[in-house]
N, C-alpha and C positions, 0 to 999 in steps of 0.2 A: 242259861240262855233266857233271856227276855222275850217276851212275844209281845207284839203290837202292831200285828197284819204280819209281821214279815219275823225269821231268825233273824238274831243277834248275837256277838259275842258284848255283853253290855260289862261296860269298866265297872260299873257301880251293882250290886245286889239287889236284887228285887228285894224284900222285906229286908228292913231296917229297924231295931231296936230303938223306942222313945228315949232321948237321949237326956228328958227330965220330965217332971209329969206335966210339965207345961207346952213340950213341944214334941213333935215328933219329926224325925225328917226321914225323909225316903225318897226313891227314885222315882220323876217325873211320870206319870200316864196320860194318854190319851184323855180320857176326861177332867184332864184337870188342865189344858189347852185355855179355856174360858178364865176358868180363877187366877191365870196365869198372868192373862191378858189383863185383870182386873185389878193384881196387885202391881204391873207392870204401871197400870195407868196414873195410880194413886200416890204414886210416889211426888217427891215434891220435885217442882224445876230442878231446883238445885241438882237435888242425886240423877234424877232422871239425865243432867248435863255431862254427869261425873259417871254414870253407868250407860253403856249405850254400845251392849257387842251386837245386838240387832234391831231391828222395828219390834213395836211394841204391840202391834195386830196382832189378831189369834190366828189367824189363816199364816203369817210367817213362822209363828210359835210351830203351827202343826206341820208346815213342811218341813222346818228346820229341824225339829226333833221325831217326825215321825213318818217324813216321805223320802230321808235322806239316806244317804245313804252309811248311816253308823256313824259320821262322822262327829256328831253333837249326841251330847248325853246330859242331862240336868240332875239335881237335886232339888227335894225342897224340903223347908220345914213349914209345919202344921203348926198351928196353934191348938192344941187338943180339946182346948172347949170350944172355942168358936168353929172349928175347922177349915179356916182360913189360913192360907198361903203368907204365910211372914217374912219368909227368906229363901234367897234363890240362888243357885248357882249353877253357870251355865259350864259347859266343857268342853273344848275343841278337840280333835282329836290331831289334827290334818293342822300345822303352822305353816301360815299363809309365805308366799315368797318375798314380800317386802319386810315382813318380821325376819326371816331366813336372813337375809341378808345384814338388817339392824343389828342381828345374834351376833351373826359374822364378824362385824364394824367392834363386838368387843371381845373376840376372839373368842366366840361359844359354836361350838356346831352341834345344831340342831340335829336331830334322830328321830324319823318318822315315829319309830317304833320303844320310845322310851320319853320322849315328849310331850306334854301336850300344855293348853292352853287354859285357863281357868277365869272367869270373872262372877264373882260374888256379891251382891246385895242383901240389905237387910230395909225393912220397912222402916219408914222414917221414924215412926211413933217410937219403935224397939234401938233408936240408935242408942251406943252407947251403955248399954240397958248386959252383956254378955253374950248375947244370940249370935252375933256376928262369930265371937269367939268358939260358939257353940257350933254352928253351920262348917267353919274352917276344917274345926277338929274332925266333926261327921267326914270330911270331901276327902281330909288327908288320909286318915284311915279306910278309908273305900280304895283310895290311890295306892294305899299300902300294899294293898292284895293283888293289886294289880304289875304288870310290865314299867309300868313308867317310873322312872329316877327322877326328872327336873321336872318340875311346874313351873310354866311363867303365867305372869298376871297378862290376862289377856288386854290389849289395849294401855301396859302401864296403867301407874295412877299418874293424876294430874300431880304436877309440882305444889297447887295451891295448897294440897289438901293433905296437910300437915298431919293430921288426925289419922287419915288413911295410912299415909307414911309409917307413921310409927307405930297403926296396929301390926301392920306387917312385920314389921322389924322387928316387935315385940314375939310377933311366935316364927324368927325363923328366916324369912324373907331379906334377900340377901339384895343391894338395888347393883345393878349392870351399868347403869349411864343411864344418860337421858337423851330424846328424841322431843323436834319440834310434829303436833300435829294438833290443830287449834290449840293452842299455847305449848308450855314443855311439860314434857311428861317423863316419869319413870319406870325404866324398865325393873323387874323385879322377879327373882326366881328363886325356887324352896328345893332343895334336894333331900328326897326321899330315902332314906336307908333302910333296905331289906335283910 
């Protein structure tokens, strides 16, 4: 159980083992709301255009992960020297009804209760650098111990973003179709084996 003012059943483990001596990643707290907000802002146009499952405010950050109701759960990693927020991933629990339906459109049915939603960043300085690869592994393995069988990328990626594409593909990531919303995007999902 996670505390943070309220019970939870939390998908992800409170402590987290460093997953190299250079980062650590572990589940979102309450004071880390701020740094959140701060690695949120630093990102460049670019990703910021290409990552965007919520506002970038600390007051959204804190209701979405800490006044809600379970429905979002995060990770992050640390940089172990600086103690800076590097890399982020957000988690939906609850797949909205116009995704339900896109599912639908390719003959997927969604499962409150064995689903959920995933969108991952990494700081622009660390792109390309493994971290990203690093973060995925940490979120799948958390997911492992958990209920849930399919991850979808929440939001698709953009079609531009070829790079994206083919990390995911690279570990797994299987693409659904595609969908227009400010340009075309792909849908993408990971089936978990228990």
């Amino acid at each position: 159980m996670r505390k943070s003012g309220r019970a939870t059943d939390s998908i992800f483990s409170e402590e987290m083992n460093s997953l190299t001596d250079d980062f650590a990643v572990r589940l979102l707290q309450p004071a880390d709301c701020e740094a959140l907000h701060n690695y949120l802002m630093q990102l460049s146009p670019e990703t910021k255009k290409r990552f965007a499952p919520h506002a970038f405010d600390a007051e959204t950050i804190r209701k979405m992960f800490f006044a809600s109701d379970d429905v979002f759960q995060a990770l992050v990693a640390i940089d172990t020297t600086t103690e800076i927020i590097v890399a982020y991933t957000a988690l939906r629990r609850e797949i909205p009804p116009h995704d339900i339906d896109r599912y639908m459109s390719y003959g997927i049915k969604p499962c409150t209760h064995s689903d959920c939603l995933i969108a991952p960043s990494v700081t622009d300085a660390l792109h390309g650098k493994g971290l990203g690869s690093i973060m995925l592994a940490a979120v799948l393995s958390e997911l492992q111990r958990s209920l849930f069988r399919r991850i979808f990328l929440w939001g698709g990626v953009q079609s531009s973003n070829h790079k994206a594409i083919r990390f995911y593909q690279k570990h797994g990531f299987i693409t659904l179709g595609q969908f227009e919303h400010h340009g075309t995007n792909h849908d993408m999902y990971f089936m978990l084996t228990h």
